[in-house]
N, C-alpha and C positions, 0 to 999 in steps of 0.2 A: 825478246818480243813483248811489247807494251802488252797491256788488257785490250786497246783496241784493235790490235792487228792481229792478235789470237781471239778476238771476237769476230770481226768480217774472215779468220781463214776459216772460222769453224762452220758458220753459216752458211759461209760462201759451195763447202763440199758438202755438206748437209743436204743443202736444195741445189744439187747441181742434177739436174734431171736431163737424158736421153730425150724422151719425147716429148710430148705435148703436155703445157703447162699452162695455169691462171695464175697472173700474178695479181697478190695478195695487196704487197703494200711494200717495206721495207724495215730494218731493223732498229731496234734502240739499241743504247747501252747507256746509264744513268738518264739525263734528257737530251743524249745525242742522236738525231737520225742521219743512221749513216746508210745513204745510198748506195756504197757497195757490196752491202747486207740484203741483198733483197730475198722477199719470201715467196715461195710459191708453191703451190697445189698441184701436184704431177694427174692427171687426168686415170695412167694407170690405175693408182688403187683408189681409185673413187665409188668402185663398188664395193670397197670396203666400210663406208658407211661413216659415218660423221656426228660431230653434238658444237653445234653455239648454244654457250651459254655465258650467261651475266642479266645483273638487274634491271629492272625495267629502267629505258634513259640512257643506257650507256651505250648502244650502237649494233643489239644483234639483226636488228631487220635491217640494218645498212650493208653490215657486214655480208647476210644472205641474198642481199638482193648485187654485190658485187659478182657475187660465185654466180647467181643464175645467167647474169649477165655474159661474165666468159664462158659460162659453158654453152650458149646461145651460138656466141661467134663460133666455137670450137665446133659448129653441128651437131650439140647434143640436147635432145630433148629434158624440157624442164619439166615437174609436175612442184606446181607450190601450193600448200595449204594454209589459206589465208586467212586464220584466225580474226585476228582485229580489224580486217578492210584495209590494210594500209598499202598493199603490194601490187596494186590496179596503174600505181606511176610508171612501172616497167613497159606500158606502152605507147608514150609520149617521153621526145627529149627532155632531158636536162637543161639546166639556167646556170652558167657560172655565174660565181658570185666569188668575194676576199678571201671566203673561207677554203672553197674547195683549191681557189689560186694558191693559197698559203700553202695548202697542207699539198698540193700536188707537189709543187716547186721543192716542198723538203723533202719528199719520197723518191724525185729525180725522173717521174713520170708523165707524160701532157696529158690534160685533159683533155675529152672530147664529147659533146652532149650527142647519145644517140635514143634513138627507140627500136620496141624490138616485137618481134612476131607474136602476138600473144591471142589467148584465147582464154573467155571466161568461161566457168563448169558452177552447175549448181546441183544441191539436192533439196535446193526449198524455195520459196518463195524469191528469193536474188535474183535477177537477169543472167541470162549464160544457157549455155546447152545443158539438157537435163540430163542427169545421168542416174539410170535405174540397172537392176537388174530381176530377174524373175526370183522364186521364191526357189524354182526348181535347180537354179544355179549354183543357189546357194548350196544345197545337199542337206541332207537329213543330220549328216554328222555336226558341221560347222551352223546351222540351225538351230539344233541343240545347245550349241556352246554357246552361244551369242542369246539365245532365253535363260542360261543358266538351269538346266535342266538336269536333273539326277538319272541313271541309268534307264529306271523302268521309264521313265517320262521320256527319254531319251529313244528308248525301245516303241513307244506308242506314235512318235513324230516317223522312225523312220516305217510305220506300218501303214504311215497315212501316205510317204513318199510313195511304197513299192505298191500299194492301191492303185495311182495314180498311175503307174507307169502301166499297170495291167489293165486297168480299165479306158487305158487314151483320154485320160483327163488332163488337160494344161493346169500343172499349179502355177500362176503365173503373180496374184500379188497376195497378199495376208486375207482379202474378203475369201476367196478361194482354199485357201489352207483352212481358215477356221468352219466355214460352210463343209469342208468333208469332214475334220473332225466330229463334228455335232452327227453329221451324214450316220457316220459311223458304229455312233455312240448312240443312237437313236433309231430310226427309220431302217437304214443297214445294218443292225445289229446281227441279224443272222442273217443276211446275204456273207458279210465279212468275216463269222464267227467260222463257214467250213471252208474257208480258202486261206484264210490270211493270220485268223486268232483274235481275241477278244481285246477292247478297249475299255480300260477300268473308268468309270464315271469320274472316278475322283482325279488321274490321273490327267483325264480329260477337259475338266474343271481346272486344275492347275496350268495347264501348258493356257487355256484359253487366257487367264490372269496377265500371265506373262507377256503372251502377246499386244493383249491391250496396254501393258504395261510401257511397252518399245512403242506402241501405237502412239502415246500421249503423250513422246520425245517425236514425233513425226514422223515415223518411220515406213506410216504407208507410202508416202512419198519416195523413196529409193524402190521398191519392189515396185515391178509390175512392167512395160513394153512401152519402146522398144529400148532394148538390152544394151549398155554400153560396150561400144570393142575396143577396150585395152589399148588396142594396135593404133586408135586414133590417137594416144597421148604422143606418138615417137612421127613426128612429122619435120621437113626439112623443107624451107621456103625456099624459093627462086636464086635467093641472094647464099643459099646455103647455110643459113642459120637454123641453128636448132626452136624448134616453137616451145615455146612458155604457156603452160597453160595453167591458168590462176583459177583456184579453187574456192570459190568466196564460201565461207563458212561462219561470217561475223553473229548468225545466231544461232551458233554450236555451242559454245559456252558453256549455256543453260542447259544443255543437254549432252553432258560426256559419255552416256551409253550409245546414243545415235553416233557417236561423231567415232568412236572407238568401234561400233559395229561394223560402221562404214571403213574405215582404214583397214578392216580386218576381211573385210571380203574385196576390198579392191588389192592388195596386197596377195589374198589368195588368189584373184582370177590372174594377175599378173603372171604371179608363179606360172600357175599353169598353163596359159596360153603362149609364154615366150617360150622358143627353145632356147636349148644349152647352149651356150656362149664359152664357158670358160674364160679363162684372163684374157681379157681385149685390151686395144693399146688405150680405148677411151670407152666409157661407160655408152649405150644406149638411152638411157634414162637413168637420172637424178629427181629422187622426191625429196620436197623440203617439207618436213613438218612441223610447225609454228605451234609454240606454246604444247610442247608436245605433250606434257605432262596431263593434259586432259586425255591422252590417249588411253594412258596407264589405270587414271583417277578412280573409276566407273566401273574400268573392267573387271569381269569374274575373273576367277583364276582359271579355269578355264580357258576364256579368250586371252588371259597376257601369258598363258602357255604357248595358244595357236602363234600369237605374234612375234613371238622369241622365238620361235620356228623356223617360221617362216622365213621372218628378218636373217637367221642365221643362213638360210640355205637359198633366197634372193641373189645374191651378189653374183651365182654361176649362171644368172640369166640377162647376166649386166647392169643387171638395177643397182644403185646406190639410193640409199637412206639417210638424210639428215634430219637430225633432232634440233630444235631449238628450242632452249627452255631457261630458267632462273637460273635454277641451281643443277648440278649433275647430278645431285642424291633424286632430282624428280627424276632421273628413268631408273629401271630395275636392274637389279648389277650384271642379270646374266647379258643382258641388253647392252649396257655400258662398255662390259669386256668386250664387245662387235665393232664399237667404233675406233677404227686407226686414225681420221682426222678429230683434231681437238683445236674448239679457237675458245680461251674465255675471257669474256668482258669483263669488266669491276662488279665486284660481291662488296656490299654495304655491311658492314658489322655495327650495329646498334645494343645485340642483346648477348649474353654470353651463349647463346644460342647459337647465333649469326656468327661467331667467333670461333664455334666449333663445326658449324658446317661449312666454313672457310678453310679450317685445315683439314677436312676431309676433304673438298673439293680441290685441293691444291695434292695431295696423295696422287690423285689419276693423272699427275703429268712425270712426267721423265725429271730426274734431278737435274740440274745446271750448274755450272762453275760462275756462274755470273748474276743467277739471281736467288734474292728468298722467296721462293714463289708465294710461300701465305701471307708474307708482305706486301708484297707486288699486289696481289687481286685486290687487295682495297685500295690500293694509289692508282689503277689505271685512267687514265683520261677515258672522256667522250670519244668513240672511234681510236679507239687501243684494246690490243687483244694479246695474250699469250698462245701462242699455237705451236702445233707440233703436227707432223704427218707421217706418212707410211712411204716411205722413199720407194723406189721402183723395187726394190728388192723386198719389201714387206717388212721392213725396221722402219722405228720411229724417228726421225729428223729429230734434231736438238731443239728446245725449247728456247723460242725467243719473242721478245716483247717487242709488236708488231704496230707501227702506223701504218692503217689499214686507210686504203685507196676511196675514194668517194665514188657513187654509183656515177654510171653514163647516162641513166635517167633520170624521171622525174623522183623527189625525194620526198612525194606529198601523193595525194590519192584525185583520183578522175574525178571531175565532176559527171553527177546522174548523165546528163547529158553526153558528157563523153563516150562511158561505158554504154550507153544505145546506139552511138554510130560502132564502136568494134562491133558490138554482139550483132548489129544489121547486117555487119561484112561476112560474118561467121558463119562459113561452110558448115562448123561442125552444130550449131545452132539449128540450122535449118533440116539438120537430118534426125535431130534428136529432137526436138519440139514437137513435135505433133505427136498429136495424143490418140492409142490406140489403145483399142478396147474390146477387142476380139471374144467367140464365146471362147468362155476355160469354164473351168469346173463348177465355180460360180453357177454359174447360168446352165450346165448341165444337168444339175442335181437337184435345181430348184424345179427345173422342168418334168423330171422325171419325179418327184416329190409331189409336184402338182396333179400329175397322171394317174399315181397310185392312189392318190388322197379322190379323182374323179371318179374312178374306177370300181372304188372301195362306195364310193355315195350310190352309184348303179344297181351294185349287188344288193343292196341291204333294200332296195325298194318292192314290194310286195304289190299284188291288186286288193284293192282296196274291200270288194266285196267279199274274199275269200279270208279274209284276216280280221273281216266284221261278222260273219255267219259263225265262224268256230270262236270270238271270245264271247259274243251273246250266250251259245252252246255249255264250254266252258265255266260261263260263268253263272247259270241259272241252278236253281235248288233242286232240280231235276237234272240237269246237267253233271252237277256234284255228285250225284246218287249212280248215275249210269257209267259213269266213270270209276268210283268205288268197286261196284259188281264187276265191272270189266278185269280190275286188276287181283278182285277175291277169284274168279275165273280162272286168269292166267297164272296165277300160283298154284291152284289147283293143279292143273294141268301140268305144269312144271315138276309139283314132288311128286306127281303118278308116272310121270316119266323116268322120276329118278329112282324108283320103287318106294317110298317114304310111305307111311299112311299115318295119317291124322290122327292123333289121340281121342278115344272117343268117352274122355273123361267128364268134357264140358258138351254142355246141352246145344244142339243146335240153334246157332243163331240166324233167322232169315237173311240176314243181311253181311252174315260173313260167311 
């Protein structure tokens, strides 16, 4: 048997998958693509989670934007986080052109230009439906970890929670959480001290740093009404296609604790609002996360605890995870070990750096009879990848060097104008957009703060004659004198009650 016909058998039973499948591309072997090689992505373990990676230019946002595209047809909902702006083409056709002719024709596949159900999401200024949640959702624990907060700090957040729950205060965005803290720590100091326990100044002082801290990454902008539901990410159009919905984040960047706080609480509301699924023949939902390594960057260790968690115990709820990033050493290993899909792009070696984070990133794949993989990652073409999967059975597919298929849409980004006719059609826009501002606690505390403080002005007012007749009194050189005798009097009187008597050494004095 030649090296090519022991290449296409091994491939061929490698990805020979029962059910539903995306196809990827097709096989190499030296610069042959062999069409009876083809690669594909079993839909099964897709909630086993995933990582594209390779250097910027070599094709991972093509690569992710083919996957979201089959899994659209297939009826499974997309969630993309769209770091750079570039992934808004997913809703507008494709243009063929030489090149996608070229490379379709060597893969053995047609092309076809489509577009596809999408919906844009924002947490900032970007157009799209807003997506917040309350402060109360978040919980005192996962609050904590996202301020980076130390036990007693930790202990003071969930005391302002369970206040809250006892006194029917809505904590609903960060003005509210820090208005009861101060409440607390001040005004309520002994209303809180026989119910709840004491709030240390300092402690109080620190959690407030923190907060302003996520404040000046944007972050009042995610807390506050009305609450995103989850359940709106898994929606299925008319024609049966799973919805896409693009998460523009192009000025996240600049701010990796926002953008890692935010993936770490949509992540946990997920968890906990899907039920258990177990192994489905195809996932529910697919999140892609773009440039993921911002997610890791910022984080406490604390929050890339909750996320490694979380991410581990996600899959029984259908969700699948993919990472897209440089290199694989950007995610955390406990992390890394989670993903059973692997596609990687060309790694650049310039530095002996670059040379050794090349053979470590070539380590996390399966060995091959057919190639040198730390070789191979620096010759890959533009749209070539090395991949491997988790076959129906939860083994790894053989590593093969892959021409990857060209997307069905557009392979460039909407113009402004574009993206305000989607967001006008946008169901989910119009339910999330309007701005609500309900009383919470806020506005509870300042009112009742304002009552005590009227209240308190009431009592201390005197008439004005009775508080002029006794300092005149008080204050006059006969006044001084009649008050002296009053109190030489009532001493008196006091040690004859006690039986005491007076020494009668010193001479009397008229005046004592």
């Amino acid at each position: 048997m030649s090296d090519r016909e022991k290449f296409i058998d091994t491939i061929t039973k490698g990805y020979d998958f029962k059910g539903e499948y995306i196809v990827l591309g097709a096989g190499k072997l030296s610069d042959d693509v062999i069409q009876d090689a083809g690669v594909k992505v079993p839909l099964k373990t897709l909630n086993r989670h995933g990582l594209i990676a390779g250097a910027t230019g070599t094709g991972k946002t093509k690569t992710l934007q083919v996957i979201a595209e089959g899994l659209s047809q297939k009826g499974v909902s997309v969630l993309l986080m769209d770091i750079k702006g570039d992934l808004s083409g997913l809703a507008e056709p494709g243009r063929e052109n030489p090149v996608i002719e070229s490379r379709h024709a060597a893969i053995g596949k047609p092309w076809k230009a489509m577009s596809f159900p999408v919906e844009f999401l924002t947490i900032s200024g970007e157009k799209g439906a807003r997506m917040r949640a309350t402060v109360s959702e978040f919980g005192p624990i996962l609050f904590s970890r996202i301020l980076g907060l130390n036990d007693t700090q930790s202990g003071a957040v969930s005391l302002v929670f369970k206040y809250c729950d006892d006194k029917k205060l809505p904590l609903l965005d960060l003005d509210d959480f820090k208005k009861v803290l101060l409440y607390l720590t001040n005004e309520g100091k002994e209303e809180v001290k026989k119910t709840h326990g004491a709030v240390s100044t300092s402690s109080a002082s620190t959690i407030l740093r923190k907060v302003m801290e996520l404040e000046q990454q944007g972050a009042a902008k995610i807390f506050g009404e009305m609450s995103f539901d989850v359940n709106d990410l898994v929606r299925i159009d008319e024609q049966g296609s799973g919805s896409i919905s693009i998460f523009r984040l192009s000025d996240m960047p600049s701010k990796p604790k926002l953008f890692s706080t935010f993936m770490l609480c949509l992540l946990a509301e997920i968890y906990s609002t899907f039920p258990e699924e177990g192994d489905m023949d195809q996932p529910k939902l697919v999140i892609f996360v773009d440039e993921a390594h911002l997610v890791f960057k910022e984080a406490t260790s604390a929050v890339q605890g909750q996320l490694e968690t979380v991410i581990k115990l996600i899959r029984s709820k259908g969700v699948g995870i993919i990472f897209c990033t440089q290199n694989p050493i950007d995610i955390p290993a406990p992390v890394l070990s989670q993903l059973g899909l692997k596609i990687q792009h060309a790694l650049r070696a310039f530095t002996a750096s670059d040379r050794k984070a090349i053979r470590s990133a070539a380590e996390n794949y399966p060995e091959s009879d057919f190639y040198r993989t730390d070789e191979l990652i620096t010759s890959l073409g533009i749209g070539e990848a090395l991949v491997t999967v988790l076959d129906e059975k939860g083994s790894p597919a053989p590593l093969v060097h892959t021409l990857i298929c060209s997307p069905a849409s557009r392979m460039d980004i909407l113009t402004a104008a574009e993206i305000e006719i989607v967001v006008s059609r946008s169901r989910l826009a119009k339910k999330y957009n309007e701005e609500i501002n309900r009383e919470s606690a806020f506005e509870i505390l300042t009112k009742k703060i304002e009552a005590a403080e009227e209240t308190g002005r009431e009592n201390k007012k005197f008439p004005e004659e009775e508080t002029t007749v006794f300092e005149k009194v008080a204050g006059s050189t006969a006044g001084r004198q009649v008050m002296r005798t009053v109190a030489r009097e009532l001493t008196r009187g006091l040690l004859g009650v006690l039986g005491v008597k007076r020494s009668g050494t010193r001479k009397a004095n008229p005046w004592f």
